[in-house]
C-alpha positions as CSV (number, residue, x, y, z in Angstrom):
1,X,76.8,140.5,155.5
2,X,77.1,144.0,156.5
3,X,73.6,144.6,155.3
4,X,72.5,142.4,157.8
5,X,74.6,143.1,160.8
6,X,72.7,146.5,160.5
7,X,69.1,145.3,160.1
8,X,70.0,143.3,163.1
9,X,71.4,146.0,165.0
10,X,68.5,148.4,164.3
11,X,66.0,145.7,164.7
12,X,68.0,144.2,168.3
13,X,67.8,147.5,169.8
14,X,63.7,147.8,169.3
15,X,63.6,143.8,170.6
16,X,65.7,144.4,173.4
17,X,64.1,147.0,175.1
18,X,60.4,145.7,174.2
19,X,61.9,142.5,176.0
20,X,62.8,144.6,178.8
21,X,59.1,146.3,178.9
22,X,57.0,143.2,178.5
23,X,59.6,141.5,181.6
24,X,58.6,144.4,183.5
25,X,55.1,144.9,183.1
26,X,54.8,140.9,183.8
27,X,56.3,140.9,186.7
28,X,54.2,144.0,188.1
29,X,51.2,142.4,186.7
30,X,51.5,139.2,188.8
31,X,52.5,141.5,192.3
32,X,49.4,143.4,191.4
33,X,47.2,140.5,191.4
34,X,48.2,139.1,193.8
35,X,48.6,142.1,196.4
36,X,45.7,143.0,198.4
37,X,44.6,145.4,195.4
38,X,44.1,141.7,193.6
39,X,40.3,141.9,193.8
40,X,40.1,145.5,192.0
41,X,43.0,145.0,189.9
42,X,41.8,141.7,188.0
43,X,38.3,142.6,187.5
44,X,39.7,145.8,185.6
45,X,40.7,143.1,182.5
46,X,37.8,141.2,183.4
47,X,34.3,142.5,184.4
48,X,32.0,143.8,181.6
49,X,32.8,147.2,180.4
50,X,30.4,147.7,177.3
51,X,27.9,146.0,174.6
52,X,29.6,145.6,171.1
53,X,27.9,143.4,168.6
54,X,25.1,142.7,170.8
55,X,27.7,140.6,173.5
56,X,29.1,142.1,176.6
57,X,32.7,142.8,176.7
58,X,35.7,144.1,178.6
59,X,38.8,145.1,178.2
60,X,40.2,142.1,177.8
61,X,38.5,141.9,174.1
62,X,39.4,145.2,173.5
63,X,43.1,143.9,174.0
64,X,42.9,139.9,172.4
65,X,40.7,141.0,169.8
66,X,41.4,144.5,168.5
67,X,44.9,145.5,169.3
68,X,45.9,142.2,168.3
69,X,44.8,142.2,165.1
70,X,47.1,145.3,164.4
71,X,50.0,143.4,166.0
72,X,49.3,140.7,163.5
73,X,49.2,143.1,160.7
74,X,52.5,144.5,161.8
75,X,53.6,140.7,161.9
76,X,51.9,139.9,158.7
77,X,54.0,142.7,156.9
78,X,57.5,141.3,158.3
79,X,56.0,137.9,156.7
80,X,55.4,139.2,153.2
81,X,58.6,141.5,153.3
82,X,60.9,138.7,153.9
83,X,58.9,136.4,151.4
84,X,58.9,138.9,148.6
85,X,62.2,140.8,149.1
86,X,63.8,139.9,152.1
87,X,66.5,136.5,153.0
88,X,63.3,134.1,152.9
89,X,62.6,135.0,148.9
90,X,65.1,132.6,147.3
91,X,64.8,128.3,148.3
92,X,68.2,128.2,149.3
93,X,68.3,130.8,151.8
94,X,65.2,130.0,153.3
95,X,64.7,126.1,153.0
96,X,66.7,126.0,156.9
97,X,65.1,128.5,158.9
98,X,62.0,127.0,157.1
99,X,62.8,123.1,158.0
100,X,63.5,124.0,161.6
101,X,60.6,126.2,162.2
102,X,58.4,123.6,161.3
103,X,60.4,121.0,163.5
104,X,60.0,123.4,166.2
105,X,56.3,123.2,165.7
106,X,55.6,119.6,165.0
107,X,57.5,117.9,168.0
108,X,56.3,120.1,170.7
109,X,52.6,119.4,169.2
110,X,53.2,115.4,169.5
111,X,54.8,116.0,172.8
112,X,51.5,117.5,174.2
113,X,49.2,115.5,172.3
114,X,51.0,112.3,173.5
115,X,50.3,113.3,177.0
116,X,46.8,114.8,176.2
117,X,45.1,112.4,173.8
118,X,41.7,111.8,173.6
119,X,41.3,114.2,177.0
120,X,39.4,117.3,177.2
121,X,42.2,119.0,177.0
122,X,43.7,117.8,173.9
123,X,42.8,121.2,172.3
124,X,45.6,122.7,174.0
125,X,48.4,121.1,171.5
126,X,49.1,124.7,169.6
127,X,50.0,126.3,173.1
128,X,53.7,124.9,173.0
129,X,54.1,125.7,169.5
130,X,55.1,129.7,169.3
131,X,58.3,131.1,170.1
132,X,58.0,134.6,171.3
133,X,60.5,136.7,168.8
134,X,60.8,139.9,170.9
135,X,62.1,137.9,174.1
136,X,64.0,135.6,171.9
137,X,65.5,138.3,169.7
138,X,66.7,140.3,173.0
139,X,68.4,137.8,174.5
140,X,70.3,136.5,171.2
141,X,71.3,140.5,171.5
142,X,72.6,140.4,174.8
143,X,74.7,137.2,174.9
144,X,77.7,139.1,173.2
145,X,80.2,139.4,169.8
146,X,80.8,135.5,169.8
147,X,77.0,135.6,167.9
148,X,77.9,135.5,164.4
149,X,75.3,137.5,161.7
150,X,74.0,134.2,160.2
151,X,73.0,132.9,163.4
152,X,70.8,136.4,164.6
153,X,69.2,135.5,160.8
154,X,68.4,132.5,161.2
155,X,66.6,132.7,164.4
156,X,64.7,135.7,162.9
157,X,63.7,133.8,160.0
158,X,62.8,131.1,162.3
159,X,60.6,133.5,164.3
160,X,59.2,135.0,161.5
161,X,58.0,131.5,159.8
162,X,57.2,130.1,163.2
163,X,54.4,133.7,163.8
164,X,53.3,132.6,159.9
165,X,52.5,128.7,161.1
166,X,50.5,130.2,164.6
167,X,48.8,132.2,162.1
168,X,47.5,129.3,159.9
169,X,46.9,127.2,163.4
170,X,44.8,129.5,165.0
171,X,42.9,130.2,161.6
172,X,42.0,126.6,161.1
173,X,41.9,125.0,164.4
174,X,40.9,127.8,167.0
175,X,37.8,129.2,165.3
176,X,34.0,128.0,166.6
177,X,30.7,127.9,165.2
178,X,31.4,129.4,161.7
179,X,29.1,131.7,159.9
180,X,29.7,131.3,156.3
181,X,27.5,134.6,155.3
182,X,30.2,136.5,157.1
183,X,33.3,134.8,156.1
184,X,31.2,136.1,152.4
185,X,31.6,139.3,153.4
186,X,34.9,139.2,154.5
187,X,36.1,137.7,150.9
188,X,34.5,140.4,149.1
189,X,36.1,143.2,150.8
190,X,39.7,141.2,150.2
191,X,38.3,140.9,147.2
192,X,38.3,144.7,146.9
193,X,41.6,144.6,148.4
194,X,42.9,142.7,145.4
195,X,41.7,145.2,142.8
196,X,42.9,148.2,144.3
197,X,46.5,146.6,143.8
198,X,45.3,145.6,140.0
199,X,44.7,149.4,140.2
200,X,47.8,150.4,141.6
201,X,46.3,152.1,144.7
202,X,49.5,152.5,147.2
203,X,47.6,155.0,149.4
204,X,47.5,152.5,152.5
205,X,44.9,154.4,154.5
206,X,42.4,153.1,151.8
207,X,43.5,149.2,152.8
208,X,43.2,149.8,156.4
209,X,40.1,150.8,156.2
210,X,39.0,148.3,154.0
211,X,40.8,145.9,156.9
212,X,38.8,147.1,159.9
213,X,35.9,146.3,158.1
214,X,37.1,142.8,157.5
215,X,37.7,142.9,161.1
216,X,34.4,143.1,161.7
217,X,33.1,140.6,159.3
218,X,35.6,137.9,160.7
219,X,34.8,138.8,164.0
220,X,31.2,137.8,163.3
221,X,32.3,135.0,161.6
222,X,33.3,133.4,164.6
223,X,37.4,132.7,163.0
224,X,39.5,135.1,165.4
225,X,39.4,138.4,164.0
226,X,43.3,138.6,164.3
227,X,43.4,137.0,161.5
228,X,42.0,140.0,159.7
229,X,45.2,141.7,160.0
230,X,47.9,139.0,159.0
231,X,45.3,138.9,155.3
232,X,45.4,143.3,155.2
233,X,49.0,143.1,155.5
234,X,49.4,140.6,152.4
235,X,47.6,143.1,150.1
236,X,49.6,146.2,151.0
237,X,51.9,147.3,148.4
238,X,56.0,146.9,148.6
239,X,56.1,149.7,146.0
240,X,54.8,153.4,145.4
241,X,53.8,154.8,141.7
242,X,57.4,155.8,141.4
243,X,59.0,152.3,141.7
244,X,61.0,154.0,144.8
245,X,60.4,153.7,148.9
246,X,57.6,151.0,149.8
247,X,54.2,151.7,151.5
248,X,54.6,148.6,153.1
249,X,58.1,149.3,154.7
250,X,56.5,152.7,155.9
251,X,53.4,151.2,157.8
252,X,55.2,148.9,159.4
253,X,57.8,151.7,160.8
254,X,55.2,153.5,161.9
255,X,54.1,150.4,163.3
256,X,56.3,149.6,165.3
257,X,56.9,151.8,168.3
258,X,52.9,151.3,169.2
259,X,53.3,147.6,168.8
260,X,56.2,146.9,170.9
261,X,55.4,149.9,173.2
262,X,51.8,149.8,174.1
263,X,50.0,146.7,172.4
264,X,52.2,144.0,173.7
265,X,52.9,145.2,177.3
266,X,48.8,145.9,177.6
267,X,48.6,142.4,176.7
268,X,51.0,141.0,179.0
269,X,49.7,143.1,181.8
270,X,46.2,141.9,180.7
271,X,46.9,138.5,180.3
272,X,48.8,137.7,183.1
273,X,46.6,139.4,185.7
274,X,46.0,136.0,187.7
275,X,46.3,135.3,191.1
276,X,49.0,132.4,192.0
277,X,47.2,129.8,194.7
278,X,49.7,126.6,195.4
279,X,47.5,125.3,198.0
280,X,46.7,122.4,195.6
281,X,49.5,121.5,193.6
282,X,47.1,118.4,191.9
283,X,45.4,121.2,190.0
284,X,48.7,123.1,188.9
285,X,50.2,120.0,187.6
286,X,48.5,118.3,185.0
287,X,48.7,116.9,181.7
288,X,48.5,120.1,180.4
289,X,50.5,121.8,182.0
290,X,52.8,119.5,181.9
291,X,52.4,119.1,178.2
292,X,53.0,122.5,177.8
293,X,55.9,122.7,179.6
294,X,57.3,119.6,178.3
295,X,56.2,121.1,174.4
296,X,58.5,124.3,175.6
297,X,61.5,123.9,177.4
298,X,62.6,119.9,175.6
299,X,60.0,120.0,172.2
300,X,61.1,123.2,171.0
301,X,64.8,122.9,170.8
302,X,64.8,119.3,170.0
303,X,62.8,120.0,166.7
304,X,64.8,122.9,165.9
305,X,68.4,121.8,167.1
306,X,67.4,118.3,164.7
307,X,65.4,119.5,161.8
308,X,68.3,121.8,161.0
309,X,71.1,119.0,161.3
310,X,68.7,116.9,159.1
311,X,68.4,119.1,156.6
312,X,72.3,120.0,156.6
313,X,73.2,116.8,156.6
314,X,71.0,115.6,153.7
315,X,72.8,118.6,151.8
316,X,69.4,120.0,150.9
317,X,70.2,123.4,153.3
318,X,73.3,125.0,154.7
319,X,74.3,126.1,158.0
320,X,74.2,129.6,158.9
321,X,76.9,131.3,158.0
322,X,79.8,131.3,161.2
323,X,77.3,128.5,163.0
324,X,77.5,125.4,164.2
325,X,75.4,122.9,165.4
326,X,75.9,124.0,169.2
327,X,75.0,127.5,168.5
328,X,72.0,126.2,166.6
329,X,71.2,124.2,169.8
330,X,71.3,127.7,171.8
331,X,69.2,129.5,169.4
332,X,66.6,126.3,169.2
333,X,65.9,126.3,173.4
334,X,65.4,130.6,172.8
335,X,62.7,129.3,170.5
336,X,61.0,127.4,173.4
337,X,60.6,131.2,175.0
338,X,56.5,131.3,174.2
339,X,55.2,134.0,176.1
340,X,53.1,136.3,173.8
341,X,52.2,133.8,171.0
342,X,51.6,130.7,173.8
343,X,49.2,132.6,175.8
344,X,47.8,133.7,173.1
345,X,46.9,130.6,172.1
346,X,45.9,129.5,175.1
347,X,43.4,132.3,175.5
348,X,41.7,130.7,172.5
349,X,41.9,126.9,173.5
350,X,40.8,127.4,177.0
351,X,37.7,129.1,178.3
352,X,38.3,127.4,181.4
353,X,39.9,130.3,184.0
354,X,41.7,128.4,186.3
355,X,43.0,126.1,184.0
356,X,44.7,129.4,182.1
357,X,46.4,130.4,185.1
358,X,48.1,127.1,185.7
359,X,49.5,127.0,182.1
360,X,50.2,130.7,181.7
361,X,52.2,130.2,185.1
362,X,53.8,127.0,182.7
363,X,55.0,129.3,179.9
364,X,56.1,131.9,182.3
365,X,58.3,129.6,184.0
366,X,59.2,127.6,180.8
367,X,60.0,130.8,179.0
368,X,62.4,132.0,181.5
369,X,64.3,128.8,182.1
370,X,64.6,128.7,178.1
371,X,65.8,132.1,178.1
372,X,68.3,131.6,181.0
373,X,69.5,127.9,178.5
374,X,69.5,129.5,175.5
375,X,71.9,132.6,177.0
376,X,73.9,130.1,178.6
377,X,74.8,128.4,175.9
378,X,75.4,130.7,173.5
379,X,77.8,133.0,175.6
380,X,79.8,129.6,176.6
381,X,80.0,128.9,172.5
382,X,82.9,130.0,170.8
383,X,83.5,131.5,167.2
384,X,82.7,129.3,164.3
């Protein structure tokens, strides 16, 4: 338990102040745009900047597309850490986070799809889905020393398998027009990827290289080129030729700083450079934005709060160690904070502009009031 109160600490301290950053930077974002610099300060993100691929882009690709990708590597590399080595390698440690991650995803889903079906804007059912970890993570941090370890675990694991099932959405669901020639290409070089660890190659330079150019073959392919760096990370090695210290563990250190420092506040700032108009509130409110906001702040802790006491109960899985099932409901409403992953998603769903403002205004709000729940709660719980 010690072992953990220490990755938490070390790992708390990184989420807190990211959290911090990316509150920030959001809020400057949306005074910016909608200041009287609006104009000048939106169409930086927005207007053409460059040819790449023979398409016009901005900056705004450079951000979603690019930097992303190596956020989802660093992402991908937590994944297959805690898979391999880490508290989600063994069925009995990991069959609760597990259970409640995916009732965190399913019943926000129905909730939106209920109020979406058959509509044009049915597409939109991954949005409510995601639970931001650095927010979430920060806030679990700050609500004080009645948090027992197994509860800061749990929600990490959560986070961690709830990034791993926004993965495998967006792969399968949020990728258009598919060019299988590409998606060729793409396999070979994983391909390659493969026999360099048959080879025993721990040199990751040689895998990231080998991973931008996967980028650009998925890219092509028309499946988000994110993805491209969730695959890398699953082929870098845990171990150097010496059996000691892990390539894997060192990347994503090295990682991290950039990723919670620069990549995610450049896409908050990008993302949420919108300009708030409530003269008509019929085209804020919705169904979905209300699905959305619905999928957040009452989908996301219901699945986790009862996927957990189903599988307790059934005596398949075990509460967290110190927990019970009211801390479990504070840590299931900080999984309704979506922010990063949700507009992420969104980006992907929606080409439509002013309907991403309404719902990006949606998980703003939801993600706050599910923050200001979740802290509630657990600072009001006592001790187990």
């Amino acid at each position: 338990m010690t072992a953990i109160k220490n990755t938490f600490i070390k790992w708390s301290s990184y989420f807190r102040s990211t959290g911090v950053l990316l509150l920030a930077v959001t809020i400057l974002s949306l005074i910016l745009s909608n200041s009287s610099y609006s104009e000048k300060y939106i169409d930086l993100w927005n207007v053409n900047r460059f040819s790449f691929s023979g398409h016009q882009e901005n900056l705004l690709f450079v951000i979603n597309d690019f930097l992303m990708a190596i956020f989802f590597l660093h992402v991908g590399l937590e994944i297959k850490r805690e898979f391999v080595i880490g508290e989600l390698s063994s069925f009995k440690k990991s069959i609760t986070p597990i259970v409640a991650a995916i009732g965190g995803m399913v019943v926000p889903a129905a909730i939106y799809l209920i109020l979406n079906f058959n509509s044009s804007t049915a597409n939109g059912w991954g949005i409510p889905m995601a639970t931001d970890i650095a927010f979430a993570i920060a806030i679990l941090s700050l609500a004080g020393k009645n948090i027992p370890a197994g509860l800061k675990l749990f929600l990490m694991s959560l986070a961690i398998i709830d990034d791993l099932g926004a993965v495998i959405v967006i792969a399968i669901f949020y990728s258009h027009q598919l060019m299988l020639n590409f998606l060729i290409y793409a396999a070979v070089v994983f391909c390659l990827m493969i026999t360099m660890n048959f080879l025993k190659i721990k040199n990751t330079i040689y895998y990231l290289l080998l991973g931008l150019i996967s980028w650009y073959f998925i890219l092509c392919s028309g499946v988000h080129a994110t993805i491209a760096g969730v695959m890398t990370a699953l082929f870098i090695p845990l171990k150097d030729r010496s059996g000691i210290g892990s390539p894997l563990e060192r990347l994503q250190n090295s990682l991290t700083i950039p990723v919670d420092y620069l990549i995610l506040p450049l896409f908050a700032v990008a993302n949420t450079a919108m300009k708030l108009e409530f003269s008509s509130l019929s085209e804020w409110i919705n169904t979905a934005t209300i699905g959305v906001f619905l999928g957040l702040i009452i989908g996301k802790p219901v699945g986790i709060y009862y996927s957990t006491k189903m599988i307790v109960k059934s005596g398949i899985g075990k509460l967290p160690e110190g927990c019970d099932f009211r801390k479990i409901a504070g840590a299931g409403m900080l999984g309704g904070i979506g922010f990063t992953m949700s507009i992420f998603i969104l980006m992907l769903a929606f080409p439509n502009h002013e309907l991403q403002t309404s719902i990006k205004f949606v998980i703003l709000l939801a993600s706050l009031l599910m923050g200001i729940a979740g802290f509630v709660t657990l600072r009001k719980s006592k001790a187990a």
